[in-house]
C-alpha positions in Angstrom: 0.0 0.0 0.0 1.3 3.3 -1.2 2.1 5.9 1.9 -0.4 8.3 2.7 0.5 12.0 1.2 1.9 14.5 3.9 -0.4 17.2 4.9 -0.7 20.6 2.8 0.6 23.4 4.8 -0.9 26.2 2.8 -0.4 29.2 5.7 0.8 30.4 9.2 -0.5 31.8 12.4 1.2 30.8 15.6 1.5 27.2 14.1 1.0 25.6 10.2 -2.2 25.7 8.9 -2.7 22.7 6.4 -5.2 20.6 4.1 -5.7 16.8 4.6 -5.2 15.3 1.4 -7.5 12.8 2.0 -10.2 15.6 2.7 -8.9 17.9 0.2 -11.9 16.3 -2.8 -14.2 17.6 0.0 -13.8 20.9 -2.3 -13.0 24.7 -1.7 -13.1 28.4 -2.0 -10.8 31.3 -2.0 -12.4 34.6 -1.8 -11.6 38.4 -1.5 -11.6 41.8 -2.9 -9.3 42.5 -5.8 -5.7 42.9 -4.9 -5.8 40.7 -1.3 -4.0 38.0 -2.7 -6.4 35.8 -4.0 -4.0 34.7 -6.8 -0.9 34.1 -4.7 -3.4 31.5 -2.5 -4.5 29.9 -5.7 -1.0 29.6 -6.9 0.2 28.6 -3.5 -2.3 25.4 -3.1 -1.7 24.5 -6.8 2.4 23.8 -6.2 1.1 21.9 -3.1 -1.3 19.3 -4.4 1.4 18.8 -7.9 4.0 18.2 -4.8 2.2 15.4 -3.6 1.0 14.1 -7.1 -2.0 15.4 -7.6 -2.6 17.0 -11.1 -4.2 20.5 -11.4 -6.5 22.2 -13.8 -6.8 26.0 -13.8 -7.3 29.1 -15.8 -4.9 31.6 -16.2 -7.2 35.0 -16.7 -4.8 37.4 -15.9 -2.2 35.8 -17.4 0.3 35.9 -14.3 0.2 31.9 -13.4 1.6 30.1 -15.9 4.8 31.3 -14.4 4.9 28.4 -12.0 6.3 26.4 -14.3 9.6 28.8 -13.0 11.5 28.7 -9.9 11.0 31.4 -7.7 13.4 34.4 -6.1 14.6 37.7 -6.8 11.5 39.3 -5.1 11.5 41.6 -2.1 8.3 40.8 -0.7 8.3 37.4 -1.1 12.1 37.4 0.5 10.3 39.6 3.6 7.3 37.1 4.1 9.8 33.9 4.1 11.6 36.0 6.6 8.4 37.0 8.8 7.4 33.9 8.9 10.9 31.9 9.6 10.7 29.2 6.7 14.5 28.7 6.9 14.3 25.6 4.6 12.6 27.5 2.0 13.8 26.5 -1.7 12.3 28.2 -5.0 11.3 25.6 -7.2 9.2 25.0 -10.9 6.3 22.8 -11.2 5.1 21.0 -14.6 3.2 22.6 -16.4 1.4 22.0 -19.8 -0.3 25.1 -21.3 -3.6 25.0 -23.0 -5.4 27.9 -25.4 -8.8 27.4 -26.7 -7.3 29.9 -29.7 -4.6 27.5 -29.9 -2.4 30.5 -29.6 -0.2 29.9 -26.6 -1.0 26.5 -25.7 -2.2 23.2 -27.2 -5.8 23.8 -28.9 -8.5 22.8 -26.5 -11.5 21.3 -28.5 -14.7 19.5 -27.7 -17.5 18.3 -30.4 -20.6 20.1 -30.9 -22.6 16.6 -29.6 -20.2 16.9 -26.6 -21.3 20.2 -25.3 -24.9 19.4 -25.7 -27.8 21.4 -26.1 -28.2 22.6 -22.9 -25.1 24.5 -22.2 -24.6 25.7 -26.0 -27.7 27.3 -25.4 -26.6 29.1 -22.6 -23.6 29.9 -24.8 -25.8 31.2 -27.7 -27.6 33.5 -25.1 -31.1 31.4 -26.0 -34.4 32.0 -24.9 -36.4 29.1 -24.0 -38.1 28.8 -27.1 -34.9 29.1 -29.3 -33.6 26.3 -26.8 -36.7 24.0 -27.2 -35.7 24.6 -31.1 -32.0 23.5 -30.9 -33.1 20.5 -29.0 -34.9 19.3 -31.7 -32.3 20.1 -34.0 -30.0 17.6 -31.8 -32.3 15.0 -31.8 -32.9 14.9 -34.9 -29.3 14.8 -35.8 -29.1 11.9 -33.4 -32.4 9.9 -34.7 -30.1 10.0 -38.0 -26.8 9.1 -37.4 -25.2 12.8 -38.2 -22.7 13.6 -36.2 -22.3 17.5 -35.1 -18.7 17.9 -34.2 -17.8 21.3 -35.5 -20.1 24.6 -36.2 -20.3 24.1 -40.2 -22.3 20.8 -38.6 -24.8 22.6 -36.7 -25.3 25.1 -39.4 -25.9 22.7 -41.8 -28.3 20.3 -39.4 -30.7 23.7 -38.3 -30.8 24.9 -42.1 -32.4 21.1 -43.0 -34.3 21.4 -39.8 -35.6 24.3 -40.9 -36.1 23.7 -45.0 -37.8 20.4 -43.7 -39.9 21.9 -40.6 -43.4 21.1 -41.4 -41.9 17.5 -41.8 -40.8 17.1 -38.5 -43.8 19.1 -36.6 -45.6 15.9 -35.7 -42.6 14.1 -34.0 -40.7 16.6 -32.7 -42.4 19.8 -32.5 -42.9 23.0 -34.1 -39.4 24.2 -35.6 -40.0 27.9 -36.4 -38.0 29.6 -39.1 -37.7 32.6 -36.6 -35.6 30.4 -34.2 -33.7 29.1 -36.6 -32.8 32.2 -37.8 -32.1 33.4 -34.2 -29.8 30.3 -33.7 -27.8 30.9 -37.2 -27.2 34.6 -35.7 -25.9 34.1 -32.5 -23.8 31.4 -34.2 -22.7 34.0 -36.3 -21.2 36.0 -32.9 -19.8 32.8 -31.5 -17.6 32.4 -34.3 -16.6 36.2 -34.5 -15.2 35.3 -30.9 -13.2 32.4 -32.3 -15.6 29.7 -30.9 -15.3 28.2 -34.4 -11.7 27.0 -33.2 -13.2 25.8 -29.9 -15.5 23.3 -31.6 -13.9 20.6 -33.7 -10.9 17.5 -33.4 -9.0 16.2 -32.0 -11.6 16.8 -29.3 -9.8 16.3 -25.5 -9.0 13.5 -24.0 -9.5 14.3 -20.4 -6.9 11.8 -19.4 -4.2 14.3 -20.2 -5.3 16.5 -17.6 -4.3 13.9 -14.9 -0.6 13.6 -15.9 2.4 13.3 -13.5 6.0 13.9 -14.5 9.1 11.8 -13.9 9.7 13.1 -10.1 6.1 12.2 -9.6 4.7 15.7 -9.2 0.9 16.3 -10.8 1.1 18.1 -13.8 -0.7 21.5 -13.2 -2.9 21.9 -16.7 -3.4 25.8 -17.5 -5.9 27.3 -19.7 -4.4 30.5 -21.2 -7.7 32.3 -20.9 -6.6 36.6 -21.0 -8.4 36.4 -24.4 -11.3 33.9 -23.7 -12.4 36.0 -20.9 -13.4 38.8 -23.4 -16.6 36.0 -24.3 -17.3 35.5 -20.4 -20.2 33.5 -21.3 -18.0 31.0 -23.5 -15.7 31.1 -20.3 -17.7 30.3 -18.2 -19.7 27.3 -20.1 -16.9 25.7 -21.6 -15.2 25.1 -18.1 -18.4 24.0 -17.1 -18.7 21.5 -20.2 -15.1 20.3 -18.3 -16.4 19.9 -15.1 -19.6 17.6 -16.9 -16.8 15.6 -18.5 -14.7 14.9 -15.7 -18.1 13.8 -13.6 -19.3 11.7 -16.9 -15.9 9.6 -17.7 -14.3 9.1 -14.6 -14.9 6.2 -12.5 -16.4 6.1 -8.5 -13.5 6.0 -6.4 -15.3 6.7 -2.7 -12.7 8.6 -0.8 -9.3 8.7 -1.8 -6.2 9.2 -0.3 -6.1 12.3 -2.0 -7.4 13.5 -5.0 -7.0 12.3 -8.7 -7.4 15.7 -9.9 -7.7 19.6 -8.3 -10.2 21.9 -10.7 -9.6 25.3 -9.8 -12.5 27.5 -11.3 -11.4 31.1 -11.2 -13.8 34.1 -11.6 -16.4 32.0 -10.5 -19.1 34.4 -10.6 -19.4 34.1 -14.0 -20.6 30.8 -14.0 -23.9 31.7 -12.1 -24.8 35.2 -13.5 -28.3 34.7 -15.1 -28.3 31.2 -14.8 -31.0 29.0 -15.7 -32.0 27.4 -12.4 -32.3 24.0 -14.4 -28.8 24.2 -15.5 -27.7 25.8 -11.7 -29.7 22.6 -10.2 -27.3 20.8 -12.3 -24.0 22.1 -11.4 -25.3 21.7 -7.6 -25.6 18.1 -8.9 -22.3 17.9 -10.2 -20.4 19.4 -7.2 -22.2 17.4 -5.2 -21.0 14.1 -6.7 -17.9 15.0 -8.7 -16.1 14.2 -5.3 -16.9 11.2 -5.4 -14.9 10.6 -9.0 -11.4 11.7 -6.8 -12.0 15.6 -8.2 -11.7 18.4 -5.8 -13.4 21.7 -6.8 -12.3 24.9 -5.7 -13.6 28.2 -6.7 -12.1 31.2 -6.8 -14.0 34.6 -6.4 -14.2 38.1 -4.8 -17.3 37.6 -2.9 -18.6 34.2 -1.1 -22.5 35.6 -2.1 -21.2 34.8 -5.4 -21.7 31.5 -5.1 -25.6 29.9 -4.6 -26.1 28.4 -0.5 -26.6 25.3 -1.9 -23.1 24.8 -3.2 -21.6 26.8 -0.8 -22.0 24.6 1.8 -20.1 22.1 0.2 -17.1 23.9 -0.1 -15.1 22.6 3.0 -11.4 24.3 2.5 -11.7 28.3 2.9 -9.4 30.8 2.4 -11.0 34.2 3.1 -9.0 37.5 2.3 -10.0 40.7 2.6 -13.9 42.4 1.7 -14.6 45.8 1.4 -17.9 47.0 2.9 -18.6 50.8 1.6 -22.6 50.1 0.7 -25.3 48.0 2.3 -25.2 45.4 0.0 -21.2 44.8 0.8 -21.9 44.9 4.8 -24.2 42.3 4.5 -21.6 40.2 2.1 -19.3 40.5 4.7 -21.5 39.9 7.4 -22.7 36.3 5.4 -19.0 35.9 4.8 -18.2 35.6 8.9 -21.2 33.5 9.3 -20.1 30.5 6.9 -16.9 30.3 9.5 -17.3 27.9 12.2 -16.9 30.2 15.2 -13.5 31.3 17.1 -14.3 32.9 20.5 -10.7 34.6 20.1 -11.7 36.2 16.6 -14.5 39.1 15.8 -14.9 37.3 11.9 -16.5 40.2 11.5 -14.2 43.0 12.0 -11.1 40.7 11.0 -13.0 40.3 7.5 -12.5 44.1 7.0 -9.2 44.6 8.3 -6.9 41.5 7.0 -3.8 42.6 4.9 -2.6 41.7 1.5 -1.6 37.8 2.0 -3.2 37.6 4.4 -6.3 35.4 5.3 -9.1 34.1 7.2 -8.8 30.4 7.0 -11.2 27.2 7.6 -10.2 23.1 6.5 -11.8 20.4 7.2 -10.4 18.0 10.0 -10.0 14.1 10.0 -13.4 13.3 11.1 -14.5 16.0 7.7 -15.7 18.7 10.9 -15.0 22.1 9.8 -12.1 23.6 12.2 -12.6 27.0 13.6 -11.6 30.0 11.6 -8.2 31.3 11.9 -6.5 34.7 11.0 -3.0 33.6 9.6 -0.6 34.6 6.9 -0.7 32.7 3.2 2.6 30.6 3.1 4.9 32.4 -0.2 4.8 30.6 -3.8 8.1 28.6 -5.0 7.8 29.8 -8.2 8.4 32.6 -9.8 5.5 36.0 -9.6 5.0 37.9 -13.0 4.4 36.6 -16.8 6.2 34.3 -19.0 8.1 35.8 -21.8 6.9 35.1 -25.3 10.1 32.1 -25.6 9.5 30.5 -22.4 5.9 30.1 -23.3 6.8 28.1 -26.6 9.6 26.3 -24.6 7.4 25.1 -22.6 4.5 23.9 -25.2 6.9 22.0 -27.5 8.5 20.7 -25.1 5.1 18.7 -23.8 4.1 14.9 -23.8 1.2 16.0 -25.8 2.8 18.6 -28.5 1.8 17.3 -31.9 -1.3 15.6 -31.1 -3.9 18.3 -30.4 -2.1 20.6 -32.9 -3.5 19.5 -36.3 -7.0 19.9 -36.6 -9.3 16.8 -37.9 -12.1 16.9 -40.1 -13.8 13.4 -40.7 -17.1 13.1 -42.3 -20.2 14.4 -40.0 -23.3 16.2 -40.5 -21.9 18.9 -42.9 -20.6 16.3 -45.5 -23.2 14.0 -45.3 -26.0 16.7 -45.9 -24.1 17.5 -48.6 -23.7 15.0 -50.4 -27.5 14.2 -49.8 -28.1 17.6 -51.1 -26.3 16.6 -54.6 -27.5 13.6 -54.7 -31.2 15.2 -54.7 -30.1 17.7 -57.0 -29.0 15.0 -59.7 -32.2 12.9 -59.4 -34.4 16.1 -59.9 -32.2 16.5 -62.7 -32.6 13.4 -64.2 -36.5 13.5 -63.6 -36.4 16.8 -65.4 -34.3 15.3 -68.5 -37.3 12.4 -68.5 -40.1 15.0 -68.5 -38.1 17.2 -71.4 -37.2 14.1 -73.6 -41.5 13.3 -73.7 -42.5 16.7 -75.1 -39.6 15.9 -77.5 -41.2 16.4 -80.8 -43.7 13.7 -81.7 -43.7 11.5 -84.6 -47.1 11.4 -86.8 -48.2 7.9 -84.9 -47.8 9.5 -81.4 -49.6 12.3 -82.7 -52.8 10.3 -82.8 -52.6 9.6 -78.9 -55.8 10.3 -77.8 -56.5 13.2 -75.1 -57.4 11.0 -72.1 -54.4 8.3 -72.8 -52.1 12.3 -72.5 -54.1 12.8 -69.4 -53.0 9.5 -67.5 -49.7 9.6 -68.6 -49.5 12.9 -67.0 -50.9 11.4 -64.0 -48.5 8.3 -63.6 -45.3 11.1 -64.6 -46.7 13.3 -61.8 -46.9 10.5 -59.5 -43.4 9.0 -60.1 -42.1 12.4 -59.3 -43.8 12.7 -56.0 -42.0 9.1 -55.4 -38.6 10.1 -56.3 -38.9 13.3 -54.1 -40.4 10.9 -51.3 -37.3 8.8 -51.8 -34.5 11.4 -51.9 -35.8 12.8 -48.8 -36.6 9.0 -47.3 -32.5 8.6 -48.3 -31.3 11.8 -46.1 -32.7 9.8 -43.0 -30.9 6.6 -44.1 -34.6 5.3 -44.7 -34.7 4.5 -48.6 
């Protein structure tokens, strides 16, 4: 039996404050004002759990974290706080780190399928109503009834514009398909790929396995999505990393309660993921938090305000480190007020008052014990990073994506036959048998020979009939052929 992990000493008071691995799936949150030093305490915990093997997903929005993959030093304040705080066996050190970039820009593309993301969260992604959602559902069903497969956006466009030519057809089994939603759908499409989602969408699709990588020493890999431009389409932000979250609960096996996690998923700017949410797709992510630990995954999220997040996940979140609020309106008084109260008591400490007063790095801090109990709050100082503070030069950043495992493999974009191709081809195929019934119908009112002259009226009249007739059949039969039917 492998040893347990060590604990996680994450900050200091009069002794170390640390996480239990084996309660660290038990998930988390990191909150404060801008500038307390919420991003020092993110980093911090990442080089932690990749210490003790545990692989890391985050998003860089700032772009200021991919710099872990650097050791440390040459920094005055971080020199003071390993001073303050007497860490005399302090060492700077790197972490591995493998970049990724939806824009496949500065990091290996990051793709999922069209089918993957599913109707529900492209529609929040689209910015839907309910009615355009109903719509696009039908659109995916009947893609899936038919065996076409929406990987990339060229596939949906191409599956809502025969959804929509073919509407009246598909009223009676799946419901009314109005031209006005499809139109509505094509538009917002039209935005999503002016924001470079037509990049997102596609293969090789990922493979969520090489987010739980460890290097040679051992250490987890800490995966970071290089997200300074995908954070100008917070929506598409917001959902894909949701979409991630599905994944990892949807592929990865029950585990019960590991010895620590499989996998750390930090979601920064967290906010974004519940403004105007649908509460069907919020009772889902409830869901999902719920029983993602489960699966080994630890979820920690990262924003300025804990009102940010809905109760009902909040009081899953077991790990808290809470920096500073500010409290200049009502509203902010009573965030801080519902901030102190999620804190299991400390009859030494007005929560309160220490809420409003903490300094930059430092925090007010909460873990979960042995028997899972929340321990009381504590005012304490965030330990300093090993790696290096500050941005990663435009060189270091290629370094450090060509030098990956997985360079190569997400790089070159697939495009195997789906929806778009097969429509297509349908659509030419239709085109050519129209053709050929029109060639049929010109060659018979070729001019007539003296014999076929005499044809009487009534035997014109039913060969009009049966020519009329086969033509309905053919069209019957081209469109019986696009379902795979004829």
């Amino acid at each position: 039996m492998a040893a347990a992990a060590p604990p996680l000493p994450i900050a200091k008071a009069e002794k170390e404050i640390v996480i239990l691995p084996k309660m660290a799936n038990r998930h988390g949150l990191i909150a404060g004002a801008t500038g307390t030093g919420k991003t020092v305490s993110l980093r911090v915990l990442a080089e932690q759990f990749s210490a003790i093997g545990v692989p890391v997903f985050m998003a860089d929005v700032k772009g200021d974290l991919a710099t872990i993959s650097q050791p440390g030093g040459d920094n005055t304040k971080i020199a003071e706080r390993i001073k303050d705080l007497k860490l005399g066996d302090f060492k700077f050190e790197a972490y591995p780190v493998a970049l990724w970039d939806v824009f496949g820009e500065k990091g290996h593309p990051l793709r999922a399928t069209v089918s993957e993301m599913g109707p529900l969260l492209l529609s929040r992604i689209l910015n839907l109503n309910d009615t355009q959602s109903g719509v696009l559902n039908a659109v995916f069903k009947i893609a899936d009834d038919n065996g076409l497969l929406l990987l990339d956006l060229k596939d949906l466009r191409s599956m809502l514009q025969f959804a929509g030519d073919n509407a009246s057809k598909f009223k009676t089994e799946y419901g009314n398909i109005s031209t006005a939603s499809i139109g509505a759908i094509q538009r917002n499409l039209l935005i999503l790929e002016d924001q470079g989602g037509d990049k997102f969408f596609g293969e090789p699709a990922l493979d969520i396995n090489d987010l739980m990588q460890t290097d040679a020493k051992g250490r987890g890999v800490i995966n970071i999505i290089m997200a300074d431009r995908l954070m100008q389409a917070p929506n598409l932000y917001a959902t894909f990393l949701l979409w991630l979250l599905a994944e990892l609960f949807e592929q990865l096996p029950e585990v019960g309660d590991p010895p620590k996690p499989k996998l750390v998923f930090f979601f920064d700017e967290a906010h974004l993921l519940f403004e105007d949410v649908p509460k069907a797709l919020e009772d889902k992510i409830e869901q999902v938090v719920r029983l993602i630990r489960s699966k080994g995954v630890g979820v920690y999220f990262v924003t300025q305000n804990p009102i940010d997040i809905p109760d009902t996940i909040l009081g899953q979140l077991g790990n808290r480190v809470q920096h500073a609020l500010r409290a200049f309106s009502p509203k902010e008084q009573k965030a801080v007020k519902v901030a102190a109260e999620t804190f299991r008591a400390n009859p030494k400490l007005n929560t309160t008052k220490a809420i409003l007063e903490l300094a930059v790095g430092e925090a007010l801090i909460s873990v979960q014990d042995e028997k899972g109990a929340p321990t009381v709050v504590e005012k304490a100082w965030v330990l300093p990073p090993h790696s290096r503070l500050g941005t990663l030069t435009p060189d270091e950043s290629a370094k450090l994506v060509k030098s990956s495992v997985l360079y190569g493999h997400y790089e070159k974009m697939v495009d195997r036959e789906s929806a778009y191709e097969k429509l297509k081809a349908k659509a030419v195929q239709m085109q050519q048998e129209e053709a050929a019934v029109a060639a049929e119908v010109k060659k018979k009112k070729a001019p007539q020979s003296e014999t076929e002259k005499m044809i009487g009226a009534a035997a014109k009249s039913a060969a009009h009939a049966i020519g009329s007739q086969i033509g309905r059949q053919i069209i019957r039969g081209v469109l019986g052929s696009i379902f795979g039917k004829r």
